[in-house]
C-alpha positions as a Python dict, from the first residue, in 0.01 Angstrom:
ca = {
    (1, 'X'): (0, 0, 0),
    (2, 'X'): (291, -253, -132),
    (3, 'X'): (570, -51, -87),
    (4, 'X'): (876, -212, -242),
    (5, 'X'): (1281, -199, -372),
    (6, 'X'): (1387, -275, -685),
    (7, 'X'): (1679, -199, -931),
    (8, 'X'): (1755, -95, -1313),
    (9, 'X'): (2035, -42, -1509),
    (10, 'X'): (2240, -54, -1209),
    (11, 'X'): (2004, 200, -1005),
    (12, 'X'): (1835, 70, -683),
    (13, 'X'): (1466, 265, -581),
    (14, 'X'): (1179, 243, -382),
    (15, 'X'): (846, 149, -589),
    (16, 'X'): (476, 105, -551),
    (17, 'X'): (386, -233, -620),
    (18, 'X'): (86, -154, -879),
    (19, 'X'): (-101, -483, -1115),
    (20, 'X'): (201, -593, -1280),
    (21, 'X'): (391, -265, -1262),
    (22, 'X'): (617, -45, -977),
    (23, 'X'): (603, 306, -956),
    (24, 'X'): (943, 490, -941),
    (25, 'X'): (846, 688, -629),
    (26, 'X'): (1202, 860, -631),
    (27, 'X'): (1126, 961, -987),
    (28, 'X'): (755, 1017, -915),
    (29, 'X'): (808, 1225, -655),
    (30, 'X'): (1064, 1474, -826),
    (31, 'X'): (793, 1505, -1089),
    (32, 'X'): (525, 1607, -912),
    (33, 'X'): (764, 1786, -626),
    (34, 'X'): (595, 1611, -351),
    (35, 'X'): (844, 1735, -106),
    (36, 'X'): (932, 1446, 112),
    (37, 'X'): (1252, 1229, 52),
    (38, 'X'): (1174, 881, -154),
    (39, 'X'): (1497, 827, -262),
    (40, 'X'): (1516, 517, -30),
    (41, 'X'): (1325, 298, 175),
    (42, 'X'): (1456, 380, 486),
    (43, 'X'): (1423, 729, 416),
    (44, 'X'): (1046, 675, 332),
    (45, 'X'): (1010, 459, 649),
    (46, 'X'): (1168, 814, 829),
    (47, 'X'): (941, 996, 711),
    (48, 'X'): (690, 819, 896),
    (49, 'X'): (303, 904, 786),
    (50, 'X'): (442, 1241, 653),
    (51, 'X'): (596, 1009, 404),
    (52, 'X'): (328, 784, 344),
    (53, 'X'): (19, 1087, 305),
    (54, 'X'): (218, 1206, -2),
    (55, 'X'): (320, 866, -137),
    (56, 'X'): (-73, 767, -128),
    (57, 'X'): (-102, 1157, -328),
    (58, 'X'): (131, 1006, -565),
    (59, 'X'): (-44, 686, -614),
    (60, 'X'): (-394, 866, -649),
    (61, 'X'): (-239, 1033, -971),
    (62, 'X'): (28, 753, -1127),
    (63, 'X'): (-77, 787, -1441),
    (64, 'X'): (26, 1149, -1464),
    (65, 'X'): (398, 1003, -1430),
    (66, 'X'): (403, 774, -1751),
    (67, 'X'): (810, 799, -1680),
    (68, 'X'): (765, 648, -1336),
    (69, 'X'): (592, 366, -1401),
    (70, 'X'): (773, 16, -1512),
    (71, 'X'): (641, -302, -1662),
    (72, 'X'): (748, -510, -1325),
    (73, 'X'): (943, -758, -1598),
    (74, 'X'): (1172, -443, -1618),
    (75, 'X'): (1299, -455, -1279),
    (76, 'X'): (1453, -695, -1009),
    (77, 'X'): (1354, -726, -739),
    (78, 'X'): (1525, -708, -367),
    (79, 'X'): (1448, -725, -25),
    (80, 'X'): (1234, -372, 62),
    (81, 'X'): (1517, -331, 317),
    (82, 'X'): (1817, -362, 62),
    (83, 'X'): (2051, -285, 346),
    (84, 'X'): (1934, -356, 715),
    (85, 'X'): (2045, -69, 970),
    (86, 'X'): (2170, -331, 1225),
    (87, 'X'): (2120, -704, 1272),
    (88, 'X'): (1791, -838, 1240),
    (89, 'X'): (1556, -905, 1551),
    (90, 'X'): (1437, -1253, 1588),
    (91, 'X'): (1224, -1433, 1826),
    (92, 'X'): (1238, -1790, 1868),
    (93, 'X'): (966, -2008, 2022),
    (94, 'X'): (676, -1806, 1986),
    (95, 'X'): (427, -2060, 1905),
    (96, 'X'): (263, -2325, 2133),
    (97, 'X'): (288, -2627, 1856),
    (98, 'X'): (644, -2535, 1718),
    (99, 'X'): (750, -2500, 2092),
    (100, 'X'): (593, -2870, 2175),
    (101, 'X'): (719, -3043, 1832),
    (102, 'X'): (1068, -2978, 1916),
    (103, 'X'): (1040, -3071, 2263),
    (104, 'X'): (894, -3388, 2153),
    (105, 'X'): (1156, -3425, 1871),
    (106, 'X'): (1433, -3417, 2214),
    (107, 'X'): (1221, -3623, 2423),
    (108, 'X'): (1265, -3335, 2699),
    (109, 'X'): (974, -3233, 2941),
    (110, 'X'): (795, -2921, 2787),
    (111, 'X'): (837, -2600, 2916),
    (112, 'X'): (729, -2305, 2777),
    (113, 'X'): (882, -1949, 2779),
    (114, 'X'): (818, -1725, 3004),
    (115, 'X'): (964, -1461, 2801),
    (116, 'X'): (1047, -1360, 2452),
    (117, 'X'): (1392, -1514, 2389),
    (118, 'X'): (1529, -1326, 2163),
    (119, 'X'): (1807, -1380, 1914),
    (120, 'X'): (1933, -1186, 1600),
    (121, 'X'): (2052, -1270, 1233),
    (122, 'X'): (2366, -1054, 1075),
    (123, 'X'): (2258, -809, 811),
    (124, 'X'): (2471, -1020, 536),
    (125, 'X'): (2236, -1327, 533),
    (126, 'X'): (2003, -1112, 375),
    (127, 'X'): (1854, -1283, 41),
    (128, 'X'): (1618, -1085, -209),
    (129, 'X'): (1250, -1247, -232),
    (130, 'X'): (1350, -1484, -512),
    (131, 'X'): (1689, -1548, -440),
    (132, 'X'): (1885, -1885, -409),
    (133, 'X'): (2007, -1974, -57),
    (134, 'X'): (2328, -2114, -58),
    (135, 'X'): (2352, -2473, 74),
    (136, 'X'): (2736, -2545, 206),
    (137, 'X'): (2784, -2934, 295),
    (138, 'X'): (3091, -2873, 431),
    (139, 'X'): (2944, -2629, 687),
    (140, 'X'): (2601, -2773, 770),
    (141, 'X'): (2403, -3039, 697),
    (142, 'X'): (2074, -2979, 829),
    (143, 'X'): (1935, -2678, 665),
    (144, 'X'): (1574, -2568, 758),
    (145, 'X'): (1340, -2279, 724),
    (146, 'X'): (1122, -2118, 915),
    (147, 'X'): (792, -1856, 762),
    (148, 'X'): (771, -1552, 1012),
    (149, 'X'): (585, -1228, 1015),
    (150, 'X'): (884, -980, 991),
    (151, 'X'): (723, -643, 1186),
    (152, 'X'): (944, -305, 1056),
    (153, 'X'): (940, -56, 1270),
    (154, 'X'): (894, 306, 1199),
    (155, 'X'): (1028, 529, 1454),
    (156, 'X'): (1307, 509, 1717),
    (157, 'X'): (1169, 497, 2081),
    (158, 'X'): (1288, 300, 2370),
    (159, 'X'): (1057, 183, 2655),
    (160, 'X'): (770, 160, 2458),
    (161, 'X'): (415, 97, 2654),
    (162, 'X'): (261, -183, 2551),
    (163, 'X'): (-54, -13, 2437),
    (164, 'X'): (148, 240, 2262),
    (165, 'X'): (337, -24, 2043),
    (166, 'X'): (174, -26, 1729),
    (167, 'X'): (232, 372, 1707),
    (168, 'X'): (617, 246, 1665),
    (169, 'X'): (515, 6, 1401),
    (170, 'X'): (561, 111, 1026),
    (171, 'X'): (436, -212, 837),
    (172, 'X'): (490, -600, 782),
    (173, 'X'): (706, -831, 557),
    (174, 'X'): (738, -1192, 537),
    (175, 'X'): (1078, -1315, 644),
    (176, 'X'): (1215, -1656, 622),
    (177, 'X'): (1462, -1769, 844),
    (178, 'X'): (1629, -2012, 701),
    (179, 'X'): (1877, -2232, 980),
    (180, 'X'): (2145, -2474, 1037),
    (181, 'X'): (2003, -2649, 1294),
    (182, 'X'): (2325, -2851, 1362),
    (183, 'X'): (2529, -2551, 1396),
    (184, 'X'): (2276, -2489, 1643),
    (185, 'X'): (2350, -2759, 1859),
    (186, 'X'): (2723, -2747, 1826),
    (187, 'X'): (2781, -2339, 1906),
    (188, 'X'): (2500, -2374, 2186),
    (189, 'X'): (2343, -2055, 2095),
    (190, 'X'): (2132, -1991, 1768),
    (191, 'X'): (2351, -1689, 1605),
    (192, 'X'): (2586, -1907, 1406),
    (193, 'X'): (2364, -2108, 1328),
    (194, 'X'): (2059, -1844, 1193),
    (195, 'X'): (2346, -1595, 1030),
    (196, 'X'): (2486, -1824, 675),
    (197, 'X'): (2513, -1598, 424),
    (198, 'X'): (2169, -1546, 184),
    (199, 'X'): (1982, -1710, 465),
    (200, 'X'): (1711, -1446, 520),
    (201, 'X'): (1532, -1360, 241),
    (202, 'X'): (1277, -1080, 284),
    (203, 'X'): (964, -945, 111),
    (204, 'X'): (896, -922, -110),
    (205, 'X'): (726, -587, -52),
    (206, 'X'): (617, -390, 317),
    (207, 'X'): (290, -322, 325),
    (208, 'X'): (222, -29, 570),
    (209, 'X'): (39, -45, 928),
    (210, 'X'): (-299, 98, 784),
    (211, 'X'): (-351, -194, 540),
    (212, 'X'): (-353, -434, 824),
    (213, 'X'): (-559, -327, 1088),
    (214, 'X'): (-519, -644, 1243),
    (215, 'X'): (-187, -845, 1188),
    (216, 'X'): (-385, -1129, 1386),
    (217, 'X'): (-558, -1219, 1093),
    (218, 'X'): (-249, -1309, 868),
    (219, 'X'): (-203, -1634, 777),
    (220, 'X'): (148, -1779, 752),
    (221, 'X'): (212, -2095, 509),
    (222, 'X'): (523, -2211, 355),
    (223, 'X'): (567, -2517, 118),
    (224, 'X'): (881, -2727, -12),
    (225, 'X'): (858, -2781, -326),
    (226, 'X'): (481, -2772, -344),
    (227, 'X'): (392, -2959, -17),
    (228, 'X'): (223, -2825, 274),
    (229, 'X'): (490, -2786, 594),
    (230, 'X'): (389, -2462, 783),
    (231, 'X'): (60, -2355, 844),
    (232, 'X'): (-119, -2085, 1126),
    (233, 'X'): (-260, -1744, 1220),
    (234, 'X'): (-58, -1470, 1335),
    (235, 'X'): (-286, -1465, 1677),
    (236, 'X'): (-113, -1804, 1753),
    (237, 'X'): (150, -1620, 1894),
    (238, 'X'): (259, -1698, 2267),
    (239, 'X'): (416, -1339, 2258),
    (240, 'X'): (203, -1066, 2040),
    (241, 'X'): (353, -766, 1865),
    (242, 'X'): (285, -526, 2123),
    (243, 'X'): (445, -747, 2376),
    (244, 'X'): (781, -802, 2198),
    (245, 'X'): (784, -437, 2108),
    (246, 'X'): (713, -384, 2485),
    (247, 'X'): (977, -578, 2590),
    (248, 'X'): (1277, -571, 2307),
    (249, 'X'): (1269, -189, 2367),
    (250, 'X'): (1273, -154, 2778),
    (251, 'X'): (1611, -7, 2855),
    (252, 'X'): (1707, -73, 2412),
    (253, 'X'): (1659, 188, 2172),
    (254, 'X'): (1468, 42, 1878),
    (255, 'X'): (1526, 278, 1542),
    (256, 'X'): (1350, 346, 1261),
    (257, 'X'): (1355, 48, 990),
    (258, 'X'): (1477, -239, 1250),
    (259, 'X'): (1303, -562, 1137),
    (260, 'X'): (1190, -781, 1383),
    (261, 'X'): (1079, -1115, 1274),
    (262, 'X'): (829, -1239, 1564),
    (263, 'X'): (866, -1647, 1526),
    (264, 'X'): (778, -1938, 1353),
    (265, 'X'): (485, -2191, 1355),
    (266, 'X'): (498, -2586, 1396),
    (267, 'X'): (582, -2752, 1112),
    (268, 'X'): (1000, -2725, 1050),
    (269, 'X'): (1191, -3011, 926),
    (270, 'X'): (1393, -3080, 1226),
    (271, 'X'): (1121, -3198, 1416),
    (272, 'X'): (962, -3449, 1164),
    (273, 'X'): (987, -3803, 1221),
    (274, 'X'): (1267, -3845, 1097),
    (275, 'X'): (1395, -3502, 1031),
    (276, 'X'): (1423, -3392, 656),
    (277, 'X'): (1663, -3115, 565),
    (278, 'X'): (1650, -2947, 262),
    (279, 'X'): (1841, -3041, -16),
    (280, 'X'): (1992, -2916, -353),
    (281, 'X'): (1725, -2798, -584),
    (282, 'X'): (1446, -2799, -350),
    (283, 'X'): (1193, -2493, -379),
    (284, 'X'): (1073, -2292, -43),
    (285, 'X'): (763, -2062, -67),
    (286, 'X'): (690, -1886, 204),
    (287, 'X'): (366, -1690, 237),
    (288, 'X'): (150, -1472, 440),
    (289, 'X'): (-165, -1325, 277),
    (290, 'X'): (-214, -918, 212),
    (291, 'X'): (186, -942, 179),
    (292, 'X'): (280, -1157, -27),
    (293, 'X'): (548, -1482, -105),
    (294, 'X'): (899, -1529, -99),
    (295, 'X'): (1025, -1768, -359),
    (296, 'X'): (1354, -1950, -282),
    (297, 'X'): (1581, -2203, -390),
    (298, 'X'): (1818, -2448, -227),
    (299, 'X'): (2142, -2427, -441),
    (300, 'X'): (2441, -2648, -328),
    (301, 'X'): (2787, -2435, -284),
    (302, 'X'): (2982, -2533, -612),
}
């Protein structure tokens, strides 16, 4: 299932993402007094499978809710998470070729983690699926992206086991993490410099655990303005899911709808020869398939 957020008229809901249409699962589920709470996303992600058993009920029988469903043209769109419960988890260096290009980019010897090194993004640099990121001259000038596989987790447990991880996990996302790599370099840590406002669009739907048996499989691509950057498998990762579940939650209580976006492949602008950053008007897709795309634009600060 494509479970997504959307508003009307003011009024923002949770939907199914049907061919061309969302159903209004708030709406849908008053109808057919389904008796779990839909009124948000997070509330669906609390629900946990509970949730999801009588959302799939709902879905079986759409067409019995002609009020529910919407022409897709009759909503907007926003990230699934409109409002994050905390900062959003991030993992940086988490794939052999991204970790190598930017050692090569700084002429340093490579060394590779030996750890997740984690970082996190502030909940107001969240950007809707098609939203324009906001390019400020005046505060960077080397803006870059980066296509991750955002995992969103379902219920709150701290010291997961390893093996037990993907019981935490509610579903996936595409995230792109968007960064001023020269704030970067001047703060010496990557906060700053990953948390510009509308620099983390999200989306644009979550699909839930049970449609992807195997995250592995997903492949991650992003393009600027139609060309090929970002390319690679989700099983490229130095650190898997299970391991940076394993590890962000020993001693750290993880709760129910934290997003952790698990790293970026080779490919970013930084490290090309000579590095390009993107500029006014350029146009980001970033992809993973049995998700979906995110759509942005580069839009100077007036």
């Amino acid at each position: 299932m494509k479970l997504v957020s959307v508003q009307r008229e003011g009024r923002v809901f949770p939907g199914l993402w049907l061919d061309g249409q969302v159903l209004d699962l708030a709406t849908a589920a008053r109808a057919g007094s389904v008796g779990v709470d839909c009124d948000s996303m997070l509330a669906i992600i609390r629900g946990g499978e509970h949730a999801l058993s009588a959302i799939r009920a709902v879905a079986r029988r759409a067409a019995a809710y002609p009020e529910a469903l919407l022409p897709m043209s009759q909503v907007t769109l926003l990230a699934p998470i409109p409002k994050p419960v905390r900062n959003v988890f991030c993992v940086g260096r988490n794939y052999l070729e991204h970790v190598q290009e930017g050692y090569a980019k700084s002429g340093a010897e490579l060394q590779l983690p030996v750890a997740p090194q984690f970082f996190t993004k502030a909940t107001h640099a969240l950007n809707t699926p098609n939203g324009d990121v906001r390019l400020d001259p005046r505060v960077t000038k080397l803006l870059d992206y980066e296509v991750e596989l955002a995992v969103i987790i379902g219920r709150a447990g701290r010291d997961i086991p390893r093996e037990q991880a993907y019981e935490f996990v509610f579903g996936y996302s595409v995230v792109n993490d968007f960064t001023a790599r020269d704030l970067q370099r001047r703060h010496e840590q990557w906060f700053k410099g990953k948390s510009l406002d509308t620099t983390c669009p999200l989306g644009p739907c979550i699909v839930d655990r049970a449609s992807v048996p195997d995250p592995g499989v997903l492949e991650l691509t992003l393009t600027v303005n139609g060309a090929e950057r970002q390319r690679a498998r989700v099983a490229q990762m130095i650190f898997d899911i299970p391991t940076l579940i394993a590890v962000l939650s020993a001693g750290m209580t993880l709760e129910a709808g934290d997003i952790i976006a698990t790293g970026t492949p080779a490919g970013v602008g930084y490290a090309m020869n000579p590095s390009r950053a993107l500029q006014d008007g350029d146009v980001v897709v970033a992809s993973i398939d049995q998700i979906g795309a995110l759509r942005n634009r580069i839009v100077a600060a007036a």
